[in-house]
BAVODO-267769 format. One record per residue (C-alpha): residue number from 1; x, y, z; residue in three letters. Coordinates in nm, 3 decimals, decimal comma. Example, Ala and Ser with C-alpha at 12.3 -4.5 7.8 and 13.67 -1.06 7.14 Angstrom:
// residues 2
pt n 1 | east 1,230 | north -0,450 | up 0,780 | res Ala
pt n 2 | east 1,367 | north -0,106 | up 0,714 | res Ser
//
This chain:
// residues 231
pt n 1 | east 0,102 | north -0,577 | up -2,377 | res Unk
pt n 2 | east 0,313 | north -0,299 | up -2,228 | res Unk
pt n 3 | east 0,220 | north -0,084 | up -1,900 | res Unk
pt n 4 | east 0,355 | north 0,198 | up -1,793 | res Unk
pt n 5 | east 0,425 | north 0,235 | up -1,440 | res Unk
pt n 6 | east 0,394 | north 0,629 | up -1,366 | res Unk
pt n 7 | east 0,339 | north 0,598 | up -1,022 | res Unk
pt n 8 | east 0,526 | north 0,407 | up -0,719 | res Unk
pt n 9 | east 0,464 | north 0,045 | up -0,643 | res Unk
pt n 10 | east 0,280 | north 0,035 | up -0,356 | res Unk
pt n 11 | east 0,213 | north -0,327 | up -0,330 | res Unk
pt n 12 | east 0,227 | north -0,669 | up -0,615 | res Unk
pt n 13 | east 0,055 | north -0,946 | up -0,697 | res Unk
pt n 14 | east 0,143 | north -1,253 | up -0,855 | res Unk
pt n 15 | east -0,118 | north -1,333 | up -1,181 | res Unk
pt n 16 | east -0,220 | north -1,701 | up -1,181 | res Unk
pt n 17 | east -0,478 | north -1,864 | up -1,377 | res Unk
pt n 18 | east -0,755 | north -1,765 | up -1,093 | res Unk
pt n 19 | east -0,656 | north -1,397 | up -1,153 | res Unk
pt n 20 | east -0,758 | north -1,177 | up -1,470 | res Unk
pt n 21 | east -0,529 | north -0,906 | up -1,521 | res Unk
pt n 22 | east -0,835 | north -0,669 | up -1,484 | res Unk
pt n 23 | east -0,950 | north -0,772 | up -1,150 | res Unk
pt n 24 | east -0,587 | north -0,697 | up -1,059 | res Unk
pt n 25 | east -0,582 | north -0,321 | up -1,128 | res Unk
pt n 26 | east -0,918 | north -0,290 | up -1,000 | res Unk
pt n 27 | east -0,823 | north -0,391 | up -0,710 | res Unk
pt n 28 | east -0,505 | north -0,186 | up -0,716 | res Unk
pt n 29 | east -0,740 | north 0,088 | up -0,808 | res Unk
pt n 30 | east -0,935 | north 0,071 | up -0,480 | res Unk
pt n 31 | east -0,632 | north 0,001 | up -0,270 | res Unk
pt n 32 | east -0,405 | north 0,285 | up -0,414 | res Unk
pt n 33 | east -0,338 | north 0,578 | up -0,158 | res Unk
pt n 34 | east -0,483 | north 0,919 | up -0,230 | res Unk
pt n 35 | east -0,256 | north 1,192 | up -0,339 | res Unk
pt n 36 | east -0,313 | north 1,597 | up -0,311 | res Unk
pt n 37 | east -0,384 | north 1,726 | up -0,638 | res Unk
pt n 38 | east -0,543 | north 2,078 | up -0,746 | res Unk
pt n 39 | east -0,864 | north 1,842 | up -0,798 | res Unk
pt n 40 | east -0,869 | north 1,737 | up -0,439 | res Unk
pt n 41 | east -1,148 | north 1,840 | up -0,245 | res Unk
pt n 42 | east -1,130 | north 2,077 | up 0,014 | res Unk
pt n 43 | east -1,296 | north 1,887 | up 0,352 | res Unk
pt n 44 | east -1,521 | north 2,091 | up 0,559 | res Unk
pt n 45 | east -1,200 | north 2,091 | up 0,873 | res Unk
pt n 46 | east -0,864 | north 2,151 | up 0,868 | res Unk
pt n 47 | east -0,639 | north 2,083 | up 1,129 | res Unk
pt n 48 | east -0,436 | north 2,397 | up 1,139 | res Unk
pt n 49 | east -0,071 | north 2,592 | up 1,371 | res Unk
pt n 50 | east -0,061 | north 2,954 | up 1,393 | res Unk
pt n 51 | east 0,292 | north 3,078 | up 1,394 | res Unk
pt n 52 | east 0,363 | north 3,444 | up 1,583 | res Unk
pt n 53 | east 0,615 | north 3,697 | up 1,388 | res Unk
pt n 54 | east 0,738 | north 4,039 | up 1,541 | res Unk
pt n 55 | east 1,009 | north 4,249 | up 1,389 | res Unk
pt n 56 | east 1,163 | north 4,540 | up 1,515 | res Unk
pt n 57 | east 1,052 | north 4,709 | up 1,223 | res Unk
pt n 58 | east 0,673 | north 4,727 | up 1,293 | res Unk
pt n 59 | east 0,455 | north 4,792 | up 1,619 | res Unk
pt n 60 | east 0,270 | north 4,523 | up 1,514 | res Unk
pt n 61 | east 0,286 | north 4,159 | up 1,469 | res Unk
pt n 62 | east 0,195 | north 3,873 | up 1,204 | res Unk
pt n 63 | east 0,030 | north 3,588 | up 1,273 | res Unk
pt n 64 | east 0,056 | north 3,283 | up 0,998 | res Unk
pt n 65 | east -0,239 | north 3,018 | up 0,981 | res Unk
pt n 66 | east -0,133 | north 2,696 | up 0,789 | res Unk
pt n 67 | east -0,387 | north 2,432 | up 0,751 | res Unk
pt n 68 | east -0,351 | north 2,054 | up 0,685 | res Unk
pt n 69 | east -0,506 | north 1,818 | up 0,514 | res Unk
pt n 70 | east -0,487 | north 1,452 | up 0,625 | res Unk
pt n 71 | east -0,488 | north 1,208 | up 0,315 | res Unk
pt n 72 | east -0,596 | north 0,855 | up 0,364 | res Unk
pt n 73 | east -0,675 | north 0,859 | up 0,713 | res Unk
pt n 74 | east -0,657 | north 0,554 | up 0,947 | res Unk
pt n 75 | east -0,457 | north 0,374 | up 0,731 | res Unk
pt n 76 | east -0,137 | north 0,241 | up 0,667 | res Unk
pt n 77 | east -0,048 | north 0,526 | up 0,395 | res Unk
pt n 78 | east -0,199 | north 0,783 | up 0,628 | res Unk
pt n 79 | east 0,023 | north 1,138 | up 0,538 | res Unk
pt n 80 | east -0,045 | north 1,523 | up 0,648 | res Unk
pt n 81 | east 0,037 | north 1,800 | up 0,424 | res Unk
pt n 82 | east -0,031 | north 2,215 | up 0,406 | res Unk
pt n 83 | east -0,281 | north 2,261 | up 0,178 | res Unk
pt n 84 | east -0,332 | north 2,697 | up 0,253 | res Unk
pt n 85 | east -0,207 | north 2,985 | up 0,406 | res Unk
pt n 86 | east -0,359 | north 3,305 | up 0,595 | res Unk
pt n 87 | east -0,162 | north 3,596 | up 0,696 | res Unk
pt n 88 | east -0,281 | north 3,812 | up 0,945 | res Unk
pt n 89 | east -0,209 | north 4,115 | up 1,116 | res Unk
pt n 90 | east -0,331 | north 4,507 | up 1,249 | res Unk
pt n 91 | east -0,059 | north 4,647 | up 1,039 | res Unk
pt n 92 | east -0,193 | north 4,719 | up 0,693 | res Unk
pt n 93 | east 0,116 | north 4,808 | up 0,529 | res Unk
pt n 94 | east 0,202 | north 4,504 | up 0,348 | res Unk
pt n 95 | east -0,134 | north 4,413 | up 0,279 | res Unk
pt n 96 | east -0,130 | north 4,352 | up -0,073 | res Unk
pt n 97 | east 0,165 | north 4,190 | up -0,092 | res Unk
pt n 98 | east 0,104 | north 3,943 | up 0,186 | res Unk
pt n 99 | east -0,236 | north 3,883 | up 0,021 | res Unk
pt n 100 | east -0,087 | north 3,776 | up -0,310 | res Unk
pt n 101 | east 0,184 | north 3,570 | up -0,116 | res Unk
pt n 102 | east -0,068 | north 3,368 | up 0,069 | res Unk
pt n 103 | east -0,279 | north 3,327 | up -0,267 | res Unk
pt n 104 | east 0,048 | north 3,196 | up -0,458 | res Unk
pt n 105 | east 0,197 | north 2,958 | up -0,150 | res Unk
pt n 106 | east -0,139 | north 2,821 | up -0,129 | res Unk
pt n 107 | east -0,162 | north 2,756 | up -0,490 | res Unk
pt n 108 | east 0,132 | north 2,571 | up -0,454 | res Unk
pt n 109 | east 0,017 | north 2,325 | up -0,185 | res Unk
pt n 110 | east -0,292 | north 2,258 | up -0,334 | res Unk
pt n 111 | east -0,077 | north 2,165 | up -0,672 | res Unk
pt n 112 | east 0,091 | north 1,826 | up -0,451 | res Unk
pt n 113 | east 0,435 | north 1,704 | up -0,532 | res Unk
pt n 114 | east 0,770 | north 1,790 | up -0,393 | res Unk
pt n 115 | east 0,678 | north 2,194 | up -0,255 | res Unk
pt n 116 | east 0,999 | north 2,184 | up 0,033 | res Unk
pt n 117 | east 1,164 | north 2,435 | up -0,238 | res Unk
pt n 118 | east 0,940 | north 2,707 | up -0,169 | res Unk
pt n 119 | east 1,131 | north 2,725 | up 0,193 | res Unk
pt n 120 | east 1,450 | north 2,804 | up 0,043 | res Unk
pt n 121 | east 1,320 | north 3,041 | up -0,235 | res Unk
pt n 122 | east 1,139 | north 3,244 | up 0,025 | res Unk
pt n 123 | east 1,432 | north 3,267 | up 0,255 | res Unk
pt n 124 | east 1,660 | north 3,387 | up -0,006 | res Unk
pt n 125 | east 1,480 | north 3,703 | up -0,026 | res Unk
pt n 126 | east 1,622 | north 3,997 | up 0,144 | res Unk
pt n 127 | east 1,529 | north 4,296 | up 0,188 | res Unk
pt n 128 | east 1,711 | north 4,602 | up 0,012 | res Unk
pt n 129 | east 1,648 | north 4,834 | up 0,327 | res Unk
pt n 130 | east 1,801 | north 4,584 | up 0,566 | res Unk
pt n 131 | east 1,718 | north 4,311 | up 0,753 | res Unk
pt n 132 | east 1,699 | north 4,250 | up 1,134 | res Unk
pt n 133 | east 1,789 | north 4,029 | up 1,397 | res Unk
pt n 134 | east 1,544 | north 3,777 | up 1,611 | res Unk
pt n 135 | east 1,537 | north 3,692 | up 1,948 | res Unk
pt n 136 | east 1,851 | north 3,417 | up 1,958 | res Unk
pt n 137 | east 2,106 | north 3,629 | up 1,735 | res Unk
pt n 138 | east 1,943 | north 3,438 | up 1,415 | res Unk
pt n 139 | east 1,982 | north 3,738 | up 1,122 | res Unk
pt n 140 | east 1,649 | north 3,752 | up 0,948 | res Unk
pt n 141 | east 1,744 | north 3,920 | up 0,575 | res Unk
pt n 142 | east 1,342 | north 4,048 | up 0,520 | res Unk
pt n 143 | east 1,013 | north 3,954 | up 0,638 | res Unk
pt n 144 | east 0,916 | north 3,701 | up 0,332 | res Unk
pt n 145 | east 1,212 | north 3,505 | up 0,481 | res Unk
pt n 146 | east 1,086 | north 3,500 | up 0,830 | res Unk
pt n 147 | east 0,749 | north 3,354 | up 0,678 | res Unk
pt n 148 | east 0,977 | north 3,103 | up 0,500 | res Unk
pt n 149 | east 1,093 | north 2,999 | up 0,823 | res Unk
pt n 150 | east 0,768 | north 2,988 | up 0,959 | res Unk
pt n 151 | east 0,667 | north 2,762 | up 0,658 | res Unk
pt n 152 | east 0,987 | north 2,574 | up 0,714 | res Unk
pt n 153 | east 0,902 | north 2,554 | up 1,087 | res Unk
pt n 154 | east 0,597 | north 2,374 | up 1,012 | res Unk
pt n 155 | east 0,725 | north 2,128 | up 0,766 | res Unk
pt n 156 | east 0,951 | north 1,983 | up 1,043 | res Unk
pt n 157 | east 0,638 | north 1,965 | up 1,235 | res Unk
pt n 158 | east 0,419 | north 1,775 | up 1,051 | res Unk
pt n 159 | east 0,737 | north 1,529 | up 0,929 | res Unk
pt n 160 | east 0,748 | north 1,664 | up 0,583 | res Unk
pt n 161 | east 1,120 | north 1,852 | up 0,637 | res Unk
pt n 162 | east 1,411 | north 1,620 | up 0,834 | res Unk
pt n 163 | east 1,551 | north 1,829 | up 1,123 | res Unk
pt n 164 | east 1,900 | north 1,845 | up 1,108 | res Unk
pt n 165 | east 2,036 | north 1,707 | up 1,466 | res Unk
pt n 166 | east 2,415 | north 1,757 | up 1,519 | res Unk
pt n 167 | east 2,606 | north 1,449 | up 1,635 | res Unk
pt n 168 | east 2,746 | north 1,394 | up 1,933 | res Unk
pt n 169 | east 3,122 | north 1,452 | up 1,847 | res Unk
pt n 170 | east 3,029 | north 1,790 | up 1,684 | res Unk
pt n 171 | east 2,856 | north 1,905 | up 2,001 | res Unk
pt n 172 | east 3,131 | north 1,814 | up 2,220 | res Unk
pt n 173 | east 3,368 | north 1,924 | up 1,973 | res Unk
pt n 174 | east 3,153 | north 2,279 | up 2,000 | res Unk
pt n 175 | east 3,168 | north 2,293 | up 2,394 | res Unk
pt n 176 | east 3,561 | north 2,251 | up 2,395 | res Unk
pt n 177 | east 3,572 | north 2,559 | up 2,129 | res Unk
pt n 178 | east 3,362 | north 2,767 | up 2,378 | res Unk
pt n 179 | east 3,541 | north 2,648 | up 2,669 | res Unk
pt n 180 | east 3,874 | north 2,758 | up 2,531 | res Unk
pt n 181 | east 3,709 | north 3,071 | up 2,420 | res Unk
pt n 182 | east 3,602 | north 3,215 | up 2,723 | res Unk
pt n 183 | east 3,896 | north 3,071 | up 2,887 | res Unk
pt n 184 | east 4,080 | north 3,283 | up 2,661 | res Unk
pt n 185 | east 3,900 | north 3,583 | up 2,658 | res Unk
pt n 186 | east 3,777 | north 3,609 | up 3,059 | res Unk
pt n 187 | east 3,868 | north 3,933 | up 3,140 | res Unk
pt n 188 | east 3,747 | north 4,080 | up 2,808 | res Unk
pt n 189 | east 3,396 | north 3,842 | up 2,843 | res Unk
pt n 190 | east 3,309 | north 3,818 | up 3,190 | res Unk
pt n 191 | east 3,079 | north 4,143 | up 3,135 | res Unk
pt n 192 | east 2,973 | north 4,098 | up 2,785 | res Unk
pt n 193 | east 2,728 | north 3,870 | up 2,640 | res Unk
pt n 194 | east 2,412 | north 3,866 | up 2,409 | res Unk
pt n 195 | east 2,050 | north 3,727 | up 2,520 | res Unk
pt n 196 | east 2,158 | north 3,382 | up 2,312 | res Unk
pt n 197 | east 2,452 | north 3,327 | up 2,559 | res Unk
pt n 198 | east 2,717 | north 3,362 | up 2,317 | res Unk
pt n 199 | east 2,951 | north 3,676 | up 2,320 | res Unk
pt n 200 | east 2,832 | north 4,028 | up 2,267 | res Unk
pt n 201 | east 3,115 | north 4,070 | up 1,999 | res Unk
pt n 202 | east 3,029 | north 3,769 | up 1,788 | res Unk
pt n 203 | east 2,994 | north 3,844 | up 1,414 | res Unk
pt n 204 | east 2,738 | north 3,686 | up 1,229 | res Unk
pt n 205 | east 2,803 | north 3,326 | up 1,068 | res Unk
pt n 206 | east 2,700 | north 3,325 | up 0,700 | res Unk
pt n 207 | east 2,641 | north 2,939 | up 0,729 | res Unk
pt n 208 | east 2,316 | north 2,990 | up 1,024 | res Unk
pt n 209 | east 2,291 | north 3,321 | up 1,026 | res Unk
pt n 210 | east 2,366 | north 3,317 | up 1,411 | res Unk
pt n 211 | east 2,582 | north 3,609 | up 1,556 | res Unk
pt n 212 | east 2,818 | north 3,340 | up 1,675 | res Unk
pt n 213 | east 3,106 | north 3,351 | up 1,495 | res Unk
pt n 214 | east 3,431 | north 3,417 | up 1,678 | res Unk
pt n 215 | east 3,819 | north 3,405 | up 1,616 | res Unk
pt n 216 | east 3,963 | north 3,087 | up 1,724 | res Unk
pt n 217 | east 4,318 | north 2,956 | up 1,705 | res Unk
pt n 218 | east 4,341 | north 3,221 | up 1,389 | res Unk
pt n 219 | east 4,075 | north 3,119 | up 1,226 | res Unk
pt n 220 | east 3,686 | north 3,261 | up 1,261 | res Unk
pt n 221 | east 3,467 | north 2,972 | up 1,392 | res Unk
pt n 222 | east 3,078 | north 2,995 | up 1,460 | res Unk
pt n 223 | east 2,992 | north 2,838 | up 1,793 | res Unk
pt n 224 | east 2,659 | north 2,788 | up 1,719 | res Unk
pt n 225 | east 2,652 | north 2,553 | up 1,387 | res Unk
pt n 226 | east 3,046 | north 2,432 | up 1,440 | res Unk
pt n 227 | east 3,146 | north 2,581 | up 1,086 | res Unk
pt n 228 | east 3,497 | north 2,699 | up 1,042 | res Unk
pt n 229 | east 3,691 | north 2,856 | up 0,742 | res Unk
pt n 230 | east 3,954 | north 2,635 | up 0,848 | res Unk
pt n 231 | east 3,781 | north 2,285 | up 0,843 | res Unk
//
């Protein structure tokens, strides 16, 4: 007889004459860990971060709730993951927007599976009227891309989302650049700088979306993320 296997192997057993092939998937049955699902129920706490936004564009700011839920807890399969959203904030504005957004994102975590896309999908949104810069130099292109961030933010958090470390010979690599930059450039510099310590007349690096970008040895190279046009 034919099985399917849907779902990954977990653990294995070897069937001997002792063992029924029934009592083996009922006891794979008990032992399997619990995955999120739109039929999952909704405990009665969730461990939850609240993530602050403020744009230059409005007086006030917005405050993200996500929640977790912990599946199989205390054991070896043990695993957190969002399961909703709440935006909140004085300004009224964007209500109905933001409403529907939380509705949707939620949705989404409650569904399970592989929901890291919604990250990029919200941060390629931009905003028609312009977007605006954060504290750090980082270019924000709308506010649905600063909650992607947000949501991105907390996916690192919680292990779900690899942070992307830069090696050791990149950093170095990164310090020499900015060395020889200001080396070259101290009587223009000395006086001129941003709040994120790189120069005031940095353009902004498409790769980060840092205003870090500067010309070195002819070609433009971002000293924030180490990306050149001539590497």
């Amino acid at each position: 007889m034919a099985i399917k296997i849907d779902q990954k192997i977990v653990s294995y057993q070897v069937l001997t004459k002792d063992t029924s092939l029934e009592d083996t998937q009922k006891k794979a049955e008990e032992t399997k860990p619990d995955i999120l699902h739109e039929a999952t129920q909704r405990p009665e706490m969730l461990i939850g971060s609240t993530y602050k936004i403020k744009t230059p564009q409005s007086e006030h700011a917005l405050y993200i709730t996500i929640n977790d839920i912990i599946l199989n807890e205390d054991t070896d399969h043990e695993e957190r993951r969002p399961y909703e959203v709440f935006i909140n904030s004085k300004n009224m504005e964007h209500f109905q927007w933001v409403l529907a957004l939380t509705r949707v994102i939620s949705a989404c975590f409650r569904k399970g599976g592989d929901i890291c896309f919604l990250v990029e999908e919200l941060k390629a949104v931009f905003d028609p009227k312009g977007g605006y810069f954060k504290r750090g130099g980082v270019y924000m292109p709308s506010l649905v891309a600063e909650i992607g961030s947000a949501i991105e933010c907390h996916m690192k958090q919680i292990g779900m989302l690899k942070t992307e470390e830069m090696d050791e010979h990149r950093q170095r690599f990164l310090a020499q650049k900015r060395q020889e930059f200001e080396a070259q450039n101290k009587d223009t510099t000395s006086n001129e700088s941003s709040d994120d310590g790189f120069p005031a007349r940095a353009e902004l690096c498409n790769k980060c979306l840092t205003k870090a970008l500067v010309m070195m040895d002819g070609c433009m190279t971002c000293l924030n993320c180490g990306d050149s046009k001539c590497s």
